[in-house]
VOLODREN-577626 format. One record per residue (C-alpha): residue in one letter; x, y, z; residue number from 1. Coordinates in nm, 2 decimals, m for minus. Layout:
N
['a' [X Y Z] NUM]
...
***
This chain:
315
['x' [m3.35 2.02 m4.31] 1]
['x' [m3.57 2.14 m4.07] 2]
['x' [m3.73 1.86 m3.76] 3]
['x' [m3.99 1.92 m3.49] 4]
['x' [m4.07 1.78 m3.22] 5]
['x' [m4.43 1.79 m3.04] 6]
['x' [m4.47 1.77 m2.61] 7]
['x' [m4.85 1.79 m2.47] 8]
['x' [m5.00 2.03 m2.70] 9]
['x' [m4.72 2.22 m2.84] 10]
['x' [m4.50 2.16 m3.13] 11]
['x' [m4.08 2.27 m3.14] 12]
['x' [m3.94 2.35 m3.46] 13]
['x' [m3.55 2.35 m3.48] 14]
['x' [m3.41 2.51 m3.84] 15]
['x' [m3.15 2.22 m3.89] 16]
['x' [m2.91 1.98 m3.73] 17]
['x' [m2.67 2.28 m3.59] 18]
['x' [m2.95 2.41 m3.47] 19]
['x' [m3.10 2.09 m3.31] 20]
['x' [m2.78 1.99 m3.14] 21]
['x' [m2.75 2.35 m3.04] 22]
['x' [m3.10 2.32 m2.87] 23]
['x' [m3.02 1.99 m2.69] 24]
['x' [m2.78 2.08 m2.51] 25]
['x' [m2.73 2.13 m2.11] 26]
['x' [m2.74 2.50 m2.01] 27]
['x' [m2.45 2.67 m2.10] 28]
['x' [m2.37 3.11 m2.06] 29]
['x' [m2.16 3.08 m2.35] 30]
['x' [m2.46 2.91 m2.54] 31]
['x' [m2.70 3.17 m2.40] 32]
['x' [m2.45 3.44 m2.51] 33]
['x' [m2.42 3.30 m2.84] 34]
['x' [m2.83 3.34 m2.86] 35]
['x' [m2.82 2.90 m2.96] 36]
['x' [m2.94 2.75 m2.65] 37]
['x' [m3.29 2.65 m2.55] 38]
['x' [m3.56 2.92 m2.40] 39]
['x' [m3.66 2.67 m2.16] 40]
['x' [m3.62 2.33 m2.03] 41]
['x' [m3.89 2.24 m2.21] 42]
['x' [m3.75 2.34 m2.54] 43]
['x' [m3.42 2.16 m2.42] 44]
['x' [m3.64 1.82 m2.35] 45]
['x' [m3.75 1.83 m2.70] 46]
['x' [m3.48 1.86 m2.89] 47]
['x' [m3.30 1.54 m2.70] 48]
['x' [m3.62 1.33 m2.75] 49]
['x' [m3.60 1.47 m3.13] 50]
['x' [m3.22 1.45 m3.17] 51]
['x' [m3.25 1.06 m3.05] 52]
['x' [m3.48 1.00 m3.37] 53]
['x' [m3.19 1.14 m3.60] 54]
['x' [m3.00 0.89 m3.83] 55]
['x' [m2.64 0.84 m3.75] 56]
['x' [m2.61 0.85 m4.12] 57]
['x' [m2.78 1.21 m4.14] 58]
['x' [m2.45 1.37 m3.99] 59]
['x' [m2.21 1.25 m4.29] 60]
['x' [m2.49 1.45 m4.53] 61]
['x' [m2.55 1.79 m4.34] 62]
['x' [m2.21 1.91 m4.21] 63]
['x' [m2.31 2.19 m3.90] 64]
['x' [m2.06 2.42 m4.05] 65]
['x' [m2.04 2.38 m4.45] 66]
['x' [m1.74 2.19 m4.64] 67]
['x' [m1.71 2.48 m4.86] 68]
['x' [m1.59 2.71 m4.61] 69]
['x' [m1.40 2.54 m4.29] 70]
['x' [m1.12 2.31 m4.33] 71]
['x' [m1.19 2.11 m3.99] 72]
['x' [m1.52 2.00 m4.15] 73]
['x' [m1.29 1.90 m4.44] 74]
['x' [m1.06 1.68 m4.20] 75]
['x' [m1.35 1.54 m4.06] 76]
['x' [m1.56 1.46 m4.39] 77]
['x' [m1.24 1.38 m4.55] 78]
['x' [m1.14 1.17 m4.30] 79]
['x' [m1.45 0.95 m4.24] 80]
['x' [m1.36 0.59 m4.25] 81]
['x' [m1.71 0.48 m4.42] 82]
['x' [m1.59 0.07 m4.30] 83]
['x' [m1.57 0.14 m3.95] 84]
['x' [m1.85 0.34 m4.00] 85]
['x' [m2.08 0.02 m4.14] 86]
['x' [m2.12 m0.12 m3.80] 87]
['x' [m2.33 0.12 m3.63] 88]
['x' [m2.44 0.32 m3.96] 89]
['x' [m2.80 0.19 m3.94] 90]
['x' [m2.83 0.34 m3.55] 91]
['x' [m3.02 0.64 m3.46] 92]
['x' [m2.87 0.86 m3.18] 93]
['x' [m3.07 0.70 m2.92] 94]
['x' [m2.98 0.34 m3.08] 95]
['x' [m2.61 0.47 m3.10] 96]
['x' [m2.63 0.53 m2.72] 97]
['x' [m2.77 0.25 m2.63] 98]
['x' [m2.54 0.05 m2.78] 99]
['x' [m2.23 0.24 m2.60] 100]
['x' [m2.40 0.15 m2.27] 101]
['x' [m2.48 m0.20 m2.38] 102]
['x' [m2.24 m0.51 m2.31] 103]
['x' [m2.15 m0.56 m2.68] 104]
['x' [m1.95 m0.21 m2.70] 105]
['x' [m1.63 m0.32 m2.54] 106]
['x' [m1.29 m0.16 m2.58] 107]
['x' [m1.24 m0.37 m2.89] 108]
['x' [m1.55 m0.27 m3.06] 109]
['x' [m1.48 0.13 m3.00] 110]
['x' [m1.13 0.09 m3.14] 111]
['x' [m1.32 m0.06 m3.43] 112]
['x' [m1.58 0.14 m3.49] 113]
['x' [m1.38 0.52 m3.39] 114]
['x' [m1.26 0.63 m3.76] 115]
['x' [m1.63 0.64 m3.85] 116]
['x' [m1.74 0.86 m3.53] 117]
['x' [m1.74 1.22 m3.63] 118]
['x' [m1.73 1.48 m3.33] 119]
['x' [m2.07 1.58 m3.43] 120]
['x' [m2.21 1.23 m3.37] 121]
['x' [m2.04 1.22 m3.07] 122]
['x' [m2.16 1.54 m2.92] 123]
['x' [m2.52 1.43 m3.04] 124]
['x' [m2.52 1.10 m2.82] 125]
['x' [m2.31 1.27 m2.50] 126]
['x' [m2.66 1.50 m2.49] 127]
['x' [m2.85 1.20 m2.48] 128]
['x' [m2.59 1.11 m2.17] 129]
['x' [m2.63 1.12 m1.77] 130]
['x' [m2.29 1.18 m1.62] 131]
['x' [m2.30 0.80 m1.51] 132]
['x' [m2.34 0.71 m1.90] 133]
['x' [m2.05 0.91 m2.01] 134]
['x' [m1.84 0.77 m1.74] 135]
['x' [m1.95 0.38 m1.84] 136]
['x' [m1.89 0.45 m2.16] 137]
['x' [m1.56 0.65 m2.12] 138]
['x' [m1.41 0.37 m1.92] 139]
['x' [m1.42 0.11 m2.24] 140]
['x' [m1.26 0.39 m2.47] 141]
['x' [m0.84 0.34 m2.48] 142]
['x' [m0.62 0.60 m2.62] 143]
['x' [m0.27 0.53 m2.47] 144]
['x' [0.02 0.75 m2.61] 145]
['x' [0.39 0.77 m2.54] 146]
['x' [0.69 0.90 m2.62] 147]
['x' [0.93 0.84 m2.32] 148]
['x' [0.73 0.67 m2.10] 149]
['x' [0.30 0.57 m2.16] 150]
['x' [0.05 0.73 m2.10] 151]
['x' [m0.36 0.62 m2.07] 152]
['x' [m0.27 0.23 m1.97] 153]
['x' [m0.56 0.11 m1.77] 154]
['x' [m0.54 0.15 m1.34] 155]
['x' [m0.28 0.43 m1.41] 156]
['x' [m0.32 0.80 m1.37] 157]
['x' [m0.10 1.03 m1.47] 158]
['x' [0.00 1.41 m1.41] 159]
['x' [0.11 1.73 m1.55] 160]
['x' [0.38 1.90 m1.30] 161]
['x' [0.38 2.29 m1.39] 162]
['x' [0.66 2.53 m1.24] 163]
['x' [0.56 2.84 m1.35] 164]
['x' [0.71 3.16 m1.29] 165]
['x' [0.58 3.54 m1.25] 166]
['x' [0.95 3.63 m1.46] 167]
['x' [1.05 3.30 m1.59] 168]
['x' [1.40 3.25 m1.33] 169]
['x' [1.51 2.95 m1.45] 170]
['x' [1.63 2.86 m1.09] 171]
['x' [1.29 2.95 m0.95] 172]
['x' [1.16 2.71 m1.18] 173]
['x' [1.43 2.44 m1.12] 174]
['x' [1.28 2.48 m0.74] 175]
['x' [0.93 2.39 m0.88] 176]
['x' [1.00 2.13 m1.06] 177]
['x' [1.22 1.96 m0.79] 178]
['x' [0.94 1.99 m0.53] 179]
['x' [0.68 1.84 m0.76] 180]
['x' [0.86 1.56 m0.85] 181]
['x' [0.91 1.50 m0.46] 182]
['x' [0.51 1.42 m0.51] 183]
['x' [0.48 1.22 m0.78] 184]
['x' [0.39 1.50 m1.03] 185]
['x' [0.54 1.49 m1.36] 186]
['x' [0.51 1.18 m1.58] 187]
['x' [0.26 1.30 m1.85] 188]
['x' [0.50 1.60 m1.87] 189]
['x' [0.65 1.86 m1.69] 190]
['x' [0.49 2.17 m1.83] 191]
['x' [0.58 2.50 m1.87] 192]
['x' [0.39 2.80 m1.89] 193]
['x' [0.61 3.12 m1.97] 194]
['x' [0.50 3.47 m1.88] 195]
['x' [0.61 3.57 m2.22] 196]
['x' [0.68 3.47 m2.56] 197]
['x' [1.07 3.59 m2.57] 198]
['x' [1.28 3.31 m2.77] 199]
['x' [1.59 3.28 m2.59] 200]
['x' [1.38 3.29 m2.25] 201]
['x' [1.15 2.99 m2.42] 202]
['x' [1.56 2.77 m2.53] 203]
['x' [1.69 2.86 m2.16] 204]
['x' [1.40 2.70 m2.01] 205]
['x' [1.41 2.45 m2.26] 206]
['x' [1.74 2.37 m2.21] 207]
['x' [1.69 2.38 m1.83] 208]
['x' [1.45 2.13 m1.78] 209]
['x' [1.63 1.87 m2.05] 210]
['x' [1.92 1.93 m1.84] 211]
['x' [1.72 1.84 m1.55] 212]
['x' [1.54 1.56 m1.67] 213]
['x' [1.86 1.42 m1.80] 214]
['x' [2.08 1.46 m1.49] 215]
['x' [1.82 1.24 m1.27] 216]
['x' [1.77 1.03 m1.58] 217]
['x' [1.33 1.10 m1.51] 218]
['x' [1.13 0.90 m1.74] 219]
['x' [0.92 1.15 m1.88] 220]
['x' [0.89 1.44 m2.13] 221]
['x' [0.88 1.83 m2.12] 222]
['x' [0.74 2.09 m2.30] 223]
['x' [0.72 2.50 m2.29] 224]
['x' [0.41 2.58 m2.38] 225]
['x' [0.42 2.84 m2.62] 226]
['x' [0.27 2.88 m2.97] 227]
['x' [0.40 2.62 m3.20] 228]
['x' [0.56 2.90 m3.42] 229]
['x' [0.81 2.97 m3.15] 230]
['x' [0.85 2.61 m3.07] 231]
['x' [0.95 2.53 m3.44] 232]
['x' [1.20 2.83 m3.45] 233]
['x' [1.34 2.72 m3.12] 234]
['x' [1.39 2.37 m3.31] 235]
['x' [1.59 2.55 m3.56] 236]
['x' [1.77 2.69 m3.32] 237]
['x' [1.88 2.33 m3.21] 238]
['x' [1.67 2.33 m2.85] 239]
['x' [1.57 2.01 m2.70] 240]
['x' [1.22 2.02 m2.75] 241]
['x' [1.00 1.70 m2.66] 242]
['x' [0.65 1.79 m2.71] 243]
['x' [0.50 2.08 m2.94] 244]
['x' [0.24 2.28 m2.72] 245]
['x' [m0.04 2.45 m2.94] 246]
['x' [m0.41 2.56 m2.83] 247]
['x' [m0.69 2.44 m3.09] 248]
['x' [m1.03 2.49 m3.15] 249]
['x' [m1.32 2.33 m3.34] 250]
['x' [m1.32 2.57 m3.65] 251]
['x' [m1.13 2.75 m3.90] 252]
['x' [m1.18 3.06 m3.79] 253]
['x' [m1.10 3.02 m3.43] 254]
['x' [m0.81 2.84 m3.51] 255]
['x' [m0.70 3.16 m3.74] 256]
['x' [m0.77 3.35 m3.38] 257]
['x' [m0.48 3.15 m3.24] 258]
['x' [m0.26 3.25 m3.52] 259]
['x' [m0.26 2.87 m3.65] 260]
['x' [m0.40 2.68 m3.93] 261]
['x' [m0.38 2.26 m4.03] 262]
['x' [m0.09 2.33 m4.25] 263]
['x' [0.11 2.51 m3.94] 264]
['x' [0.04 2.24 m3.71] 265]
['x' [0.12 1.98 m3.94] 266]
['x' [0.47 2.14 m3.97] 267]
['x' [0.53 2.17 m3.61] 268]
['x' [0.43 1.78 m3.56] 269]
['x' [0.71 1.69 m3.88] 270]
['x' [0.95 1.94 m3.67] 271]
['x' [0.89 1.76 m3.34] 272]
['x' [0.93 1.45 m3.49] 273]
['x' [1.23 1.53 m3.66] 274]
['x' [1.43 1.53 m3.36] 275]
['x' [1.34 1.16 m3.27] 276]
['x' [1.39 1.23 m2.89] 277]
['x' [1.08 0.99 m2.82] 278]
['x' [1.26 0.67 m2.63] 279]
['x' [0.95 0.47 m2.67] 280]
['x' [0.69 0.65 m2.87] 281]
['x' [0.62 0.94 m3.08] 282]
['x' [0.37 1.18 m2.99] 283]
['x' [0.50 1.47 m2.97] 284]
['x' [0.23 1.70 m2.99] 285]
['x' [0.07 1.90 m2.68] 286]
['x' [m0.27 2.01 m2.76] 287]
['x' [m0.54 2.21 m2.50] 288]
['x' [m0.86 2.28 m2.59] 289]
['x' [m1.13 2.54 m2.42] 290]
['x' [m1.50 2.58 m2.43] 291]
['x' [m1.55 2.90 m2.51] 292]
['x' [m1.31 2.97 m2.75] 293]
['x' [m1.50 2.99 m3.08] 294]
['x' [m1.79 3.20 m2.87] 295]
['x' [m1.51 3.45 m2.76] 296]
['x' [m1.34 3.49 m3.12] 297]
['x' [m1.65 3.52 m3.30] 298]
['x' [m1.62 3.18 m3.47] 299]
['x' [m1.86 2.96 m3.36] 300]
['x' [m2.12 2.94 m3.67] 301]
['x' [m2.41 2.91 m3.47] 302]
['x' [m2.27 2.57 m3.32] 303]
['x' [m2.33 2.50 m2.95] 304]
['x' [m2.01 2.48 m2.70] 305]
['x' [m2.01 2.16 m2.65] 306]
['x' [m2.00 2.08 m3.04] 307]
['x' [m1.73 2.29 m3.06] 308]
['x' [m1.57 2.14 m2.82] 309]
['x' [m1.60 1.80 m3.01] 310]
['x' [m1.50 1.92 m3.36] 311]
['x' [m1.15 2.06 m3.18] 312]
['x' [m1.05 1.65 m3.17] 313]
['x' [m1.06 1.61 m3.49] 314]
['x' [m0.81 1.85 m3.53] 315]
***
């Protein structure tokens, strides 16, 4: 479907939705190198005050990347929780955003309403968004996760220790990790990075840091962060894996550039749970995202970064 928008004397055509969203979004080198992003500021003005006319409902009927042919569009279309969906189904994009700023859309009411959000909708109203909107509206959203301690509990912050190492010494890393906990650093996980891929490297560090964590009895969960094909061998090897690190993206096909598909990660979340290490919780997945990705492997479909970017939480 193709919508236009008309400023002063002149009239903006965008193709479709992917291409409106594309259009309305902030200025971005990746989107410029993808050829999607506005000409001008004008252009980009347009498409917001046209993408704030757009039906909520309009993004369950024209997918930016086709059911047919991406399987993330199929979680999300698949997924869609038309109930939740109800409450806010007769809001445009503008309406939408002006109900996430307004005093009705409390905590409560996002929890309710989340399972019938898709990643599109929700990159259509962030580029509607100041950087003061997104943070009002970010502070009412809760996602709290645990697994041997809790993460994402209001007035608490939490952070990421990571000892890496140029040769992965297991004693060098031991130093690291020792010195960061001496700051504080460490309870949403103490994360490795290896410099390689090398399975009994990946179970030595493993084993390391359990060891660790164990001996001072910390309250908090580790991970190496290799590709989740390694960590599910190093599980079958009988390591003490925690958390399952994998990097995702908002399509198919960029997820194929990582080596990984919905079927692979779904059985590195049933290995990772199998070992019911988790003291209080279960999440034992690790996942990093990256604008930029899709653009870099060729797999973007024509839709913007920041879209992209969106679509990747679905997974």
């Amino acid at each position: 479907m193709r919508y236009s928008q008309t400023i002063g004397i002149r009239t903006y055509t965008f193709s479709d939705l992917r291409d409106l969203l594309a259009k309305a979004s902030p200025g971005r080198s990746g989107d410029f190198l993808a050829g999607v992003a506005a000409a001008t500021d004008e252009e980009r003005m347009a498409a917001r005050f046209c993408l704030a006319e757009v039906p909520l409902a309009r993004f369950l009927e024209e997918p930016v990347i086709p059911y047919e042919e991406d399987e993330v569009t199929r979680l999300i279309v698949d997924g869609h929780d038309a109930g939740s969906f109800r409450e806010i189904g007769s809001l445009t994009v503008g309406g939408f955003r002006d109900w996430l700023l307004g005093d009705g859309a409390d905590s409560e009411a996002l929890t309710r309403i989340a399972p019938g959000v898709t990643p599109e909708m929700a990159a259509a109203v962030s580029k509607l968004m100041r950087n003061q909107d997104l943070i009002l509206a970010a502070r009412k959203c809760r996602v709290v996760t645990s697994f041997r301690n809790t993460i994402g509990l209001p007035g608490r912050l939490s952070a990421r220790l990571q000892p890496n190492h140029p040769t992965d010494d297991p004693q060098g890393i031991a130093a690291s990790i020792l010195d960061g906990l001496f700051y504080g650093s460490g309870d949403a996980v103490i994360g490795i990075n290896p410099a390689g891929d090398s399975l009994p490297t990946i179970i030595t560090l493993l084993t390391m840091v359990d060891e660790l964590r164990r001996r001072f009895d910390i309250p908090t969960q580790s991970c190496v962060l290799t590709h989740a094909t390694n960590t599910i061998r190093a599980i079958e090897q009988g390591a003490p894996v925690d958390l399952v690190f994998q990097s995702i993206a908002g399509t198919e096909k960029a997820n194929a550039g990582f080596g990984i598909d919905l079927t692979l990660l779904r059985e590195a979340w049933e290995a990772g749970r199998s070992l019911r290490r988790g003291t209080v919780g279960d999440n034992v997945m690790y996942f990093e995202t990256g604008q930029g990705s899709a653009l870099s492997a060729d797999a973007h479909h024509g839709v913007d970064q920041q879209t992209c970017e969106a679509r990747a939480y679905a997974v």
